[in-house]
C-alpha positions as CSV (number, residue, x, y, z in Angstrom):
1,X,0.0,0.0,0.0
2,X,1.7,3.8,-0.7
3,X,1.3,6.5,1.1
4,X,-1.6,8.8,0.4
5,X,0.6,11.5,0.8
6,X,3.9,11.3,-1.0
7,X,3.2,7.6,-2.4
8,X,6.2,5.8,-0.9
9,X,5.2,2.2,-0.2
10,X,3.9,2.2,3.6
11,X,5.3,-0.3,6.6
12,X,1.9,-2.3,7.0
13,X,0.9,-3.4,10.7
14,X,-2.0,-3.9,13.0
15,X,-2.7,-1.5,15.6
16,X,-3.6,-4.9,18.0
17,X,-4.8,-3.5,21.4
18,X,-4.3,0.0,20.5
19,X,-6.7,0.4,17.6
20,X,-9.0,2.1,19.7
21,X,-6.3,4.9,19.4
22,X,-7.4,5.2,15.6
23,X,-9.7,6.9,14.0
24,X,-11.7,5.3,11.6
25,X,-13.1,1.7,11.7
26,X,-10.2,-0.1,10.5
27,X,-7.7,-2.2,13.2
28,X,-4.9,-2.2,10.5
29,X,-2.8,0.7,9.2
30,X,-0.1,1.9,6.9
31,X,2.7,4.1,8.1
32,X,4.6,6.3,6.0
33,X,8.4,5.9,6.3
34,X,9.0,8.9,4.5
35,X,6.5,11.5,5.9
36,X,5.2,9.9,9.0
37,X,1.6,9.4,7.5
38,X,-0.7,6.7,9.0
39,X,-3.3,6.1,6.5
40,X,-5.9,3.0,7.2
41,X,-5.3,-0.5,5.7
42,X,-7.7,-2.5,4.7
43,X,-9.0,-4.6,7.8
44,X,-7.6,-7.9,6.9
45,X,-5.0,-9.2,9.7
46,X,-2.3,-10.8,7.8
47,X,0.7,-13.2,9.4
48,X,3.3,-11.5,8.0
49,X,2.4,-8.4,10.2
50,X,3.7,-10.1,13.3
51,X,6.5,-8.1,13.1
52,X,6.1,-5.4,10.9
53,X,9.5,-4.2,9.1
54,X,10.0,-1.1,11.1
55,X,13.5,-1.1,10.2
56,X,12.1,0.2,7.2
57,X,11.5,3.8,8.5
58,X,14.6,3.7,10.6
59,X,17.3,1.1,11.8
60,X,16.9,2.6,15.5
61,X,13.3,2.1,15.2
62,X,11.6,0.8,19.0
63,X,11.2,-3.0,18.7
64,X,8.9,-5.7,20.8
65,X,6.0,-4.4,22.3
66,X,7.2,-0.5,22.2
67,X,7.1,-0.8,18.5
68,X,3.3,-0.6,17.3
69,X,2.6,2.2,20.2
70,X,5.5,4.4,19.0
71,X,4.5,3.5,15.5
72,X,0.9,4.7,16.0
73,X,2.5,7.8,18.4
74,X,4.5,8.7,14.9
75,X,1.9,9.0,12.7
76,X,-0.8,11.0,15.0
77,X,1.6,13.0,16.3
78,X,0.7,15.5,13.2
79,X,-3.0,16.0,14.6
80,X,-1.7,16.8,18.0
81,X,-4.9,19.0,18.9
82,X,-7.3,16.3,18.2
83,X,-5.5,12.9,19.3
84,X,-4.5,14.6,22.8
85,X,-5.5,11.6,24.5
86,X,-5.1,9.3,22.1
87,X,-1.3,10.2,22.1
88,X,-0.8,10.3,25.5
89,X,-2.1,6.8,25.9
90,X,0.6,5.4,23.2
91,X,3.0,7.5,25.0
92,X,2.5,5.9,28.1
93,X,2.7,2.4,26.6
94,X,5.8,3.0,24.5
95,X,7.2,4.3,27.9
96,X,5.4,0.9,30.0
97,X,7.5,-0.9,27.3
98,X,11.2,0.2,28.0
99,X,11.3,3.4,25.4
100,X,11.5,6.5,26.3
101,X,9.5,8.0,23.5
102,X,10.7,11.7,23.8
103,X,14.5,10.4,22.8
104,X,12.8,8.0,20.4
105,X,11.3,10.8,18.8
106,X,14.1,12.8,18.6
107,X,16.3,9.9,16.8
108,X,13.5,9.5,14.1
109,X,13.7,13.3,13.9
110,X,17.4,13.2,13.2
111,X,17.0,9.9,10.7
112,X,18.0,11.6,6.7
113,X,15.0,9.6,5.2
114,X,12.7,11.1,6.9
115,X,10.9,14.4,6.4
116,X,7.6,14.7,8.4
117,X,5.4,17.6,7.7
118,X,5.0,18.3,11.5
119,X,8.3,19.6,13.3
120,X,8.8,17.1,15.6
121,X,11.2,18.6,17.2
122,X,8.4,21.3,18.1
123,X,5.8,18.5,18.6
124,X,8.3,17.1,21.4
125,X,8.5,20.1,23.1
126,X,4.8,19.8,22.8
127,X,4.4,16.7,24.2
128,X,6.8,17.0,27.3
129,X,4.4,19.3,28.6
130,X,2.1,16.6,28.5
131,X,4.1,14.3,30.6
């Protein structure tokens, strides 16, 4: 699946216990290595999303069970202002996991492949205050 955005080829994944973060109906979603976009997937809940090839957006990328919270965290994290609670939630479990997702954040901001639309270095800022 590409990106809705820029049309580079998403990292597929289901959201698992966190797709009540989402919006939409969908439990599956496609994020953006490039741009950080989280677009919905198509429902289906395929094997090979297991593990989901974060590596893909960057090599320091959380793993285990930080991975799909900080995954989700990345591609609200645009829509601040109306995912307030939803981001704090994946914040909290990325954090329950073992990652510190402020310093997390701040390595995908530094990774060369990336180029959100949102500053995240602003957005972290942001999001300290609501820790």
């Amino acid at each position: 699946m590409d990106c809705s955005r820029c049309e580079t080829e998403t990292v597929l994944f289901a959201a698992g216990e966190y797709a009540a973060t989402l919006p939409g109906e969908t439990p599956t979603v496609g994020l953006c290595p490039r741009c950080l976009k989280l677009d919905p997937g198509d429902g289906l809940d395929r094997p090979e999303w297991a593990a989901p090839p974060f590596e893909r957006i960057s090599p320091r990328f959380p793993t285990g069970e930080a991975a799909v919270p900080f995954a989700l965290l990345a591609g609200l994290i645009e829509n601040l202002a109306l995912y307030r609670m939803e981001i704090t939630e994946l914040l909290e479990a990325t954090e329950r996991a073992g990652v510190d997702p402020l310093s997390a954040l701040g390595r995908l901001d530094r990774e060369p492949t990336v180029e959100p639309e949102t500053d995240l270095s602003r957005r972290r800022e942001q999001l300290e205050q609501l820790l």
